[in-house]
C-alpha positions as CSV (number, residue, x, y, z in Angstrom):
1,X,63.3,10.0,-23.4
2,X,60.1,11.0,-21.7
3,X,59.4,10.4,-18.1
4,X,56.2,10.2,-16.5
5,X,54.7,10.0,-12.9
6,X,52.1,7.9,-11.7
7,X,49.4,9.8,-9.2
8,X,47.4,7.8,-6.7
9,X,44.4,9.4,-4.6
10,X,44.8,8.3,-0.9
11,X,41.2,8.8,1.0
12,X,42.4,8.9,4.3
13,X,38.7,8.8,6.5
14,X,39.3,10.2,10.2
15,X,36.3,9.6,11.7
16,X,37.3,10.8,15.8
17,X,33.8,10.8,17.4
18,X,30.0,8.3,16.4
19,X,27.0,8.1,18.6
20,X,24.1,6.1,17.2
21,X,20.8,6.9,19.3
22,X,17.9,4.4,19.2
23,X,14.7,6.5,20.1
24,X,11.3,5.3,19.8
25,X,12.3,3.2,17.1
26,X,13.8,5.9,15.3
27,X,17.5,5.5,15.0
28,X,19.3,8.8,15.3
29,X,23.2,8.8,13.8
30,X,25.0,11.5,15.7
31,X,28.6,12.7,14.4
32,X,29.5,13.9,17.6
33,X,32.7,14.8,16.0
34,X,34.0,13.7,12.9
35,X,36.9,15.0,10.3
36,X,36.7,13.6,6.6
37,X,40.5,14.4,4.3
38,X,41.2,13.6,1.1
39,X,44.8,13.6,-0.1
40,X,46.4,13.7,-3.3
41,X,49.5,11.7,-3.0
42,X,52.4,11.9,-5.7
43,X,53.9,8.6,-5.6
44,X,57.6,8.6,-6.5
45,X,57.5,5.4,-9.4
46,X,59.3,6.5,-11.9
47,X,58.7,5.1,-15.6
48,X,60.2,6.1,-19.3
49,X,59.9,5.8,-22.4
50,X,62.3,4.8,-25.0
51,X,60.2,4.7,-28.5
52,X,60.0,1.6,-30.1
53,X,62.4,-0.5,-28.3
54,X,61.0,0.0,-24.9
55,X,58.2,2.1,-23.1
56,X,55.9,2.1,-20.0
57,X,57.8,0.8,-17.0
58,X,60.9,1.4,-15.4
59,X,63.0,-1.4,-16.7
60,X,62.7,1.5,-19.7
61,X,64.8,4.1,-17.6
62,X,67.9,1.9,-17.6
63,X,70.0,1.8,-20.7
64,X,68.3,-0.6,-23.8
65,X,70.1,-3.6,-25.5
66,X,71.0,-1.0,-28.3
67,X,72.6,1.3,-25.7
68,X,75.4,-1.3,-25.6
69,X,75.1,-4.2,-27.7
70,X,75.9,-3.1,-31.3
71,X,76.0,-5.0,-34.7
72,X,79.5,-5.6,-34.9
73,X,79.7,-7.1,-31.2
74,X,76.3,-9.6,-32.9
75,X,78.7,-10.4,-35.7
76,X,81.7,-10.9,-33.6
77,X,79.8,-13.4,-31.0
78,X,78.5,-15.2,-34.3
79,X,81.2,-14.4,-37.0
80,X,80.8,-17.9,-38.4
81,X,77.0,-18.3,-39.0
82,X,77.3,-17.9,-42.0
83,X,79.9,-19.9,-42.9
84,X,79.3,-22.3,-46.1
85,X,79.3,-25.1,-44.2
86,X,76.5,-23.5,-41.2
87,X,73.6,-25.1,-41.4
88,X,70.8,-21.9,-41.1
89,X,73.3,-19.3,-43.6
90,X,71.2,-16.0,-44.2
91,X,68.9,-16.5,-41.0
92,X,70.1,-15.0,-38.0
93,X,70.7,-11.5,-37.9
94,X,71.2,-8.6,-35.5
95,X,68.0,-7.0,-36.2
96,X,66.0,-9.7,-35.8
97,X,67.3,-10.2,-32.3
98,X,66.6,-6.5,-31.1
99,X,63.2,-6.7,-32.7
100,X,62.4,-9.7,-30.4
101,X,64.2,-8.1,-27.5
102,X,62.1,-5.6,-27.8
103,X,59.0,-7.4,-27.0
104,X,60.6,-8.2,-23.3
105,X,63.0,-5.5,-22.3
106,X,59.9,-3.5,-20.6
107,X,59.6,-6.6,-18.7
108,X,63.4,-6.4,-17.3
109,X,65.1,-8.6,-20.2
110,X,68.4,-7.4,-20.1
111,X,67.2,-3.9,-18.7
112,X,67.5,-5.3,-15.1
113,X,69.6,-3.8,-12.3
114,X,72.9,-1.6,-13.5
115,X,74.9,-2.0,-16.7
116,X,77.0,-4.7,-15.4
117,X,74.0,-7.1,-14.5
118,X,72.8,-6.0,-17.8
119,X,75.8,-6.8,-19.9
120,X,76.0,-10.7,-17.7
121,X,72.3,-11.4,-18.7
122,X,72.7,-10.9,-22.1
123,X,75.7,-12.5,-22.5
124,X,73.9,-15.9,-20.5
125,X,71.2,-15.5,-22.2
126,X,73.2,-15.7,-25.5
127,X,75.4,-18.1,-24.3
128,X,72.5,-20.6,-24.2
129,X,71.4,-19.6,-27.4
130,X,75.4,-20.3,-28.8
131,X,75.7,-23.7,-26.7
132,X,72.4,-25.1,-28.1
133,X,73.0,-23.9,-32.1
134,X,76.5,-24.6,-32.3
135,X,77.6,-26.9,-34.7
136,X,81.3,-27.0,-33.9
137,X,83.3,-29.7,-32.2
138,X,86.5,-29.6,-30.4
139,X,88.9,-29.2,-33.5
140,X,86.5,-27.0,-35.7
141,X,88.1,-23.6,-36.5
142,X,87.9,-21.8,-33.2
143,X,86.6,-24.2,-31.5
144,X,82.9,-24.7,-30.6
145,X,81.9,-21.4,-29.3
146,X,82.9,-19.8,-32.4
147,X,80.0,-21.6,-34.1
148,X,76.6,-20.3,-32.3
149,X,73.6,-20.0,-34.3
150,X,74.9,-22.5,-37.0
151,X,71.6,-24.4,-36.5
152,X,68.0,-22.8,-37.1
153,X,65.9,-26.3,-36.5
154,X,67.0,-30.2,-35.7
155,X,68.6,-31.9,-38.8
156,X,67.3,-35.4,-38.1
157,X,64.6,-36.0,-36.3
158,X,64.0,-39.5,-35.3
159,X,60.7,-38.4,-34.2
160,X,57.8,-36.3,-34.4
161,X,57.2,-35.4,-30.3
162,X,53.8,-35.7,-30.6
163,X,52.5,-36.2,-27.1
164,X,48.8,-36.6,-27.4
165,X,48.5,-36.6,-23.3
166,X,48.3,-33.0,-23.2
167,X,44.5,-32.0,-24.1
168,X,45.3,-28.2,-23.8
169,X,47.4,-28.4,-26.5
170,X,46.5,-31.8,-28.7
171,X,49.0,-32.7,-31.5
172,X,47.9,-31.1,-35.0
173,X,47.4,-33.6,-37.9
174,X,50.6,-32.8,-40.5
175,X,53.0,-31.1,-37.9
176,X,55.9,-32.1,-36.5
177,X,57.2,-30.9,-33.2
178,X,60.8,-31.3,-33.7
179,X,63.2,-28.9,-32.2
180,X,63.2,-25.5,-33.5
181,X,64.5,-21.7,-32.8
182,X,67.5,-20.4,-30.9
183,X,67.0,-22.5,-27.6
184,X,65.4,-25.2,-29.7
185,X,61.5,-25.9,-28.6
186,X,60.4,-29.7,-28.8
187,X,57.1,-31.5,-27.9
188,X,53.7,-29.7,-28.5
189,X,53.0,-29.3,-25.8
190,X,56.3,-26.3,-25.8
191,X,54.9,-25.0,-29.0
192,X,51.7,-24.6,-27.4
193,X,52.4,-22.7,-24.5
194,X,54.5,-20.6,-26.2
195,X,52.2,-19.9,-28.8
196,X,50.0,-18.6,-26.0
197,X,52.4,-16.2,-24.8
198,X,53.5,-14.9,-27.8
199,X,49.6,-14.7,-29.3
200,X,51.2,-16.9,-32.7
201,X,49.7,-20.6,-33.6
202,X,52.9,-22.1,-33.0
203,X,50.7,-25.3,-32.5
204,X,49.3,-25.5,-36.3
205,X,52.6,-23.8,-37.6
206,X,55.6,-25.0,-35.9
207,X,57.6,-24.3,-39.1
208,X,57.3,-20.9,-38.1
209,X,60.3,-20.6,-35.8
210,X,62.5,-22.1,-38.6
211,X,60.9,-19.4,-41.1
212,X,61.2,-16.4,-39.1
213,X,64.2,-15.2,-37.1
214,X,62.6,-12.5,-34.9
215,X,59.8,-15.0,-34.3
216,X,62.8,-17.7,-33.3
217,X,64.9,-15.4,-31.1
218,X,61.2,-14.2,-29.3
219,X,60.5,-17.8,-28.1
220,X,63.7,-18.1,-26.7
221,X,63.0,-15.3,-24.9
222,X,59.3,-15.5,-23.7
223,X,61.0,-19.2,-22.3
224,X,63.5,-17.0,-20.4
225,X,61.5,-14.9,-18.8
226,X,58.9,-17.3,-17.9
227,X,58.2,-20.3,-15.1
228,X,57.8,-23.2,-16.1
229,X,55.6,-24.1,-13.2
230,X,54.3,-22.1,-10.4
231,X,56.4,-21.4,-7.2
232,X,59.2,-21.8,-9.6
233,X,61.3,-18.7,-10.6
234,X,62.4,-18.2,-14.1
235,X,65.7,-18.6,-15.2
236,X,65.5,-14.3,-15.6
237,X,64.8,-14.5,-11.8
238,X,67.5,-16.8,-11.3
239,X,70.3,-15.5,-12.8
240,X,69.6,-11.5,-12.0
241,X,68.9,-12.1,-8.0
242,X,65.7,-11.9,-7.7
243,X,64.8,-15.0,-6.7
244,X,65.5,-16.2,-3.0
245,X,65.9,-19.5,-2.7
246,X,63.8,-21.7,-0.4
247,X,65.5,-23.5,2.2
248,X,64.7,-26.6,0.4
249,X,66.4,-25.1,-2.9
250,X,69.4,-24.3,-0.9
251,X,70.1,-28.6,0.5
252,X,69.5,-29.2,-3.2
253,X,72.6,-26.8,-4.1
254,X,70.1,-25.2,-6.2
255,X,71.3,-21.1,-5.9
256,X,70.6,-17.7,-7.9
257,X,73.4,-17.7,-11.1
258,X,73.8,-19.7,-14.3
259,X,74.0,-22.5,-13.0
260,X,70.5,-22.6,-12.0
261,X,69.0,-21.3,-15.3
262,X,71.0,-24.4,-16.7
263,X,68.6,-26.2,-14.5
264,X,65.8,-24.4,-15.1
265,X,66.1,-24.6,-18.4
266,X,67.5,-28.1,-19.4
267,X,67.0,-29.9,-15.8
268,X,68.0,-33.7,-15.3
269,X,69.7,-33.4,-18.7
270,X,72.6,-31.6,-17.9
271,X,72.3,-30.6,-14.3
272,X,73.0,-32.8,-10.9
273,X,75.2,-34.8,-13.4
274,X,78.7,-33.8,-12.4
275,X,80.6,-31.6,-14.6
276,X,79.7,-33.0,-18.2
277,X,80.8,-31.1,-21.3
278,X,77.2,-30.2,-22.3
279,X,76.6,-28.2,-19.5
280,X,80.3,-26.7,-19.8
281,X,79.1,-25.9,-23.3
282,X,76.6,-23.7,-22.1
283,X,78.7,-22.1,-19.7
284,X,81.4,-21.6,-22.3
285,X,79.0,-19.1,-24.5
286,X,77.7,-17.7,-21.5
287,X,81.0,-15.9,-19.7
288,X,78.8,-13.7,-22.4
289,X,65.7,-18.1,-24.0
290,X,65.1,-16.3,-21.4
291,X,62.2,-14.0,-20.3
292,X,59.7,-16.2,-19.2
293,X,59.3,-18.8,-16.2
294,X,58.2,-22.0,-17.3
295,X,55.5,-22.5,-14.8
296,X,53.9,-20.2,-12.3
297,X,55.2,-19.3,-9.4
298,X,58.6,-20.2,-10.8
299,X,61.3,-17.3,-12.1
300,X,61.9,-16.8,-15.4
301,X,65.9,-17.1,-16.5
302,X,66.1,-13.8,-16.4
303,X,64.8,-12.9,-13.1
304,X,67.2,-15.8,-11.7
305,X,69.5,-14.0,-12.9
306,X,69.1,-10.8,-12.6
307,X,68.1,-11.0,-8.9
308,X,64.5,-10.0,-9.0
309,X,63.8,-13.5,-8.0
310,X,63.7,-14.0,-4.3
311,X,64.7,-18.0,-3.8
312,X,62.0,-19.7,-0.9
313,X,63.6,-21.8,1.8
314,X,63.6,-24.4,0.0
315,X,64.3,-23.0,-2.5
316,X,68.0,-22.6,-0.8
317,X,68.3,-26.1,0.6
318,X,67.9,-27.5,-2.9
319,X,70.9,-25.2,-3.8
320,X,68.8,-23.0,-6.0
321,X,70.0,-19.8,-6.1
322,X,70.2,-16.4,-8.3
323,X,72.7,-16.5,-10.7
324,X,73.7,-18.5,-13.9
325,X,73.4,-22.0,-12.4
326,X,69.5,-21.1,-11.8
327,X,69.5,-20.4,-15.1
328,X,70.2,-24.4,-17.0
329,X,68.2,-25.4,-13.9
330,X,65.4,-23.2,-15.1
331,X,65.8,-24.1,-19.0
332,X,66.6,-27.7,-18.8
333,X,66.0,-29.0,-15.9
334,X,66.9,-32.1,-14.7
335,X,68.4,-33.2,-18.6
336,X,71.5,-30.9,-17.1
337,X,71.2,-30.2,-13.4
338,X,72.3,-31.9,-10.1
339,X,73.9,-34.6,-12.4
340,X,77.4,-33.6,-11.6
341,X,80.1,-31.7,-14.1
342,X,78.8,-33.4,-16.8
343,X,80.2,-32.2,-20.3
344,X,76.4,-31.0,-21.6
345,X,76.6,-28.6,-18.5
346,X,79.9,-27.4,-19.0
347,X,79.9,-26.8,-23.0
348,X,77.2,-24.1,-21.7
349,X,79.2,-23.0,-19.3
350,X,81.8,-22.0,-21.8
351,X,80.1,-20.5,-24.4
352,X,78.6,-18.1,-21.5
353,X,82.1,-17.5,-21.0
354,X,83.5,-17.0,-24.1
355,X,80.9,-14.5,-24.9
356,X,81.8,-12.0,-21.8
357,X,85.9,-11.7,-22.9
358,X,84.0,-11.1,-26.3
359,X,82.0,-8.4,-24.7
360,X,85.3,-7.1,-22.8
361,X,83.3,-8.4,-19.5
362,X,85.6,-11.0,-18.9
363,X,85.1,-14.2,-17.5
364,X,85.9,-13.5,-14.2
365,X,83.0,-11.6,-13.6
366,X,80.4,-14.7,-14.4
367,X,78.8,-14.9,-11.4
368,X,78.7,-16.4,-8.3
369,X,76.7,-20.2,-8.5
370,X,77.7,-20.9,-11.8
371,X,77.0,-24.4,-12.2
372,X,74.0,-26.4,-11.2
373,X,76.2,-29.7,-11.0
374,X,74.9,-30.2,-7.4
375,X,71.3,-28.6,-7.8
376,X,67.8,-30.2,-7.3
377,X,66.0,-30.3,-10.6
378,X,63.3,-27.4,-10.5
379,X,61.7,-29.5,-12.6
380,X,62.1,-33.3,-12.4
381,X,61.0,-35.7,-15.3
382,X,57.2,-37.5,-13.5
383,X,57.7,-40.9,-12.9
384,X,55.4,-43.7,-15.3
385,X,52.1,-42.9,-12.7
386,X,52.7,-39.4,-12.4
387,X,50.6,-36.5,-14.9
388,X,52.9,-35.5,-17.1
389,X,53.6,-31.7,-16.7
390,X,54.9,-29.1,-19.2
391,X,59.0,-28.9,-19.1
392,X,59.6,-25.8,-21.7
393,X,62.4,-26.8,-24.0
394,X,63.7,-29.5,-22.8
395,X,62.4,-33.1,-23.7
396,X,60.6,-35.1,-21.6
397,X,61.9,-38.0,-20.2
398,X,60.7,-41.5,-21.9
């Protein structure tokens, strides 16, 4: 591991003594006395570099996904993924995750704060990914968190989600924006703004994310770590701490922890609802998409938490706050959030859960603010005479 130093030059000008003389006309600048220094300053920034899986900042001097997630704790999360009866047999992998990791760990994905925050972002970050490609059910061999990434695209789709509102990113003749990837992408609008950020034409070539499983697990992630609107955190932000809640986000019960990447991420659809079983779902896989906020000014997943994202005041009156709560808040939105325990909320809910005993976490280390039963939607469905707005993954309303 190499570790470099950043050096700034800091002018410092001292200038103790100026007389300016008008004679005749003839202006005269006198330096009466005057002192010029220039310092070299080290500053202390530290950043490393880690080869190919992470370089260039300081995230990098932390321990990397590989440090402590290894293949047989990828198979063990997913030991039934490729089961005959799975719907996406021979896709997912454990490379192909680490490979798309890779892309965001410089940025804090799962390389944020000590081992233990580490270890609680990864498994809420995964536990999304289980709740949302399950295809178990209550009686299924062992149970519906055994069964993450069963899925690799929607089975059925009663629709296309073309939306042809959105000029930045106008619906493609021939593709269809049905759900897709790890934490499933709908609308084109989603394609297109995550095609931005990951520089691919997701726009022309949806298909991608059901063709390539790096490509799959990477939008996921660039949806984790980013806002889906500005003065939003993502659900990185609001699961790792880093977001402080505004004291509007606090009366809205929205808080830094799961439950507010729940929100984030799904919003009305899960969250606010009560305790419903999808977002218990969620919360199951999690006690084990992610790295970017959905809109500016908004935390990604991960910085919610992670506790990079600093919640506003209101912010903290909407009962936003770091921790896994902020992350279905930032995800899904109001689909999940400030709906009440309802059962979409809680499936999540348990899968995060289920994957931290896997890890040897244990669920009683999930968090505080898990849920996001009580919180504000970050990001509300616009009413009929309202412009639509982007909503990452989640469906809009309608």
């Amino acid at each position: 591991m190499k570790r470099k130093t950043r050096n700034k030059i800091v002018v410092t000008v001292l200038l103790l003594g100026a007389a300016a003389v008008l004679i005749g006309g003839t202006l005269a600048l006198i330096l009466t006395a005057g002192t010029w220094k220039v310092k070299l300053k080290e500053s202390q920034e530290k950043v490393c570099n880690k080869g190919w899986e992470c370089s260039g900042t300081k995230y990098c001097c932390n321990q990397t996904i590989t440090d402590f997630f290894k293949v047989y704790q990828f198979e063990n999360l997913f030991a039934k993924r490729n089961f005959p009866m799975a719907k996406a047999v021979g896709f997912w992998d454990y490379q192909a995750f680490i490979t798309a990791a890779s892309l965001f760990e410089n940025q804090g994905f799962c390389t944020t704060g000590g081992i233990d925050m580490q270890m609680m972002e990864l498994c809420a970050f995964l536990g999304h990914v289980g709740a949302k490609t399950s295809c178990g059910y209550g009686v299924a061999t062992g149970g519906p968190t055994a069964w993450g990434l069963c899925y690799n695209h929607e089975m059925s789709p009663d629709q296309g989600y073309c939306d042809d509102s959105y000029t930045q990113w106008p619906c493609v003749k021939g593709a269809e924006y049905y759900g897709r990837g790890a934490i499933p992408v709908y609308w084109n609008f989603n394609y297109g703004a995550a095609g931005d950020g990951l520089k691919v034409d997701l726009l022309h070539h949806p298909e991608l994310l059901e063709q390539n499983a790096t490509l799959a697990f990477a939008a996921a992630m660039w949806r984790w770590m980013t806002p889906i609107k500005k003065k939003q955190p993502s659900a990185h932000e609001a699961f790792t701490g880093v977001w402080k809640p505004t004291k509007n986000d606090t009366l809205s019960k929205r808080l830094p922890g799961f439950g507010a990447t729940m929100n984030l991420l799904y919003g009305e659809s899960i969250c606010g609802r009560g305790f419903i079983d999808e977002m218990n779902v969620i919360i199951s896989h999690y006690q084990w998409r992610w790295m970017t906020p959905i809109k500016k000014k908004q935390p990604s997943a991960h910085e919610a938490f992670t506790g990079v994202w600093k919640p506003t005041k209101n912010d903290t009156l909407s009962k936003r706050l770091p921790g896994f709560g902020a992350t279905m808040n930032l995800l899904y939105g109001e689909s999940i959030c400030g709906r009440g325990f309802i059962d979409e909320m809680n499936v999540i809910i348990s899968h995060y859960q289920y994957y931290l005993d896997l890890m040897g976490f244990g669920r009683e280390r999930s968090g505080l603010n898990l849920d996001c039963a009580e919180q504000a939607p970050f990001n509300p469905a616009p009413k009929k005479d309202d412009e639509q707005q982007p909503t990452g993954g989640q469906k809009p309303s309608g």
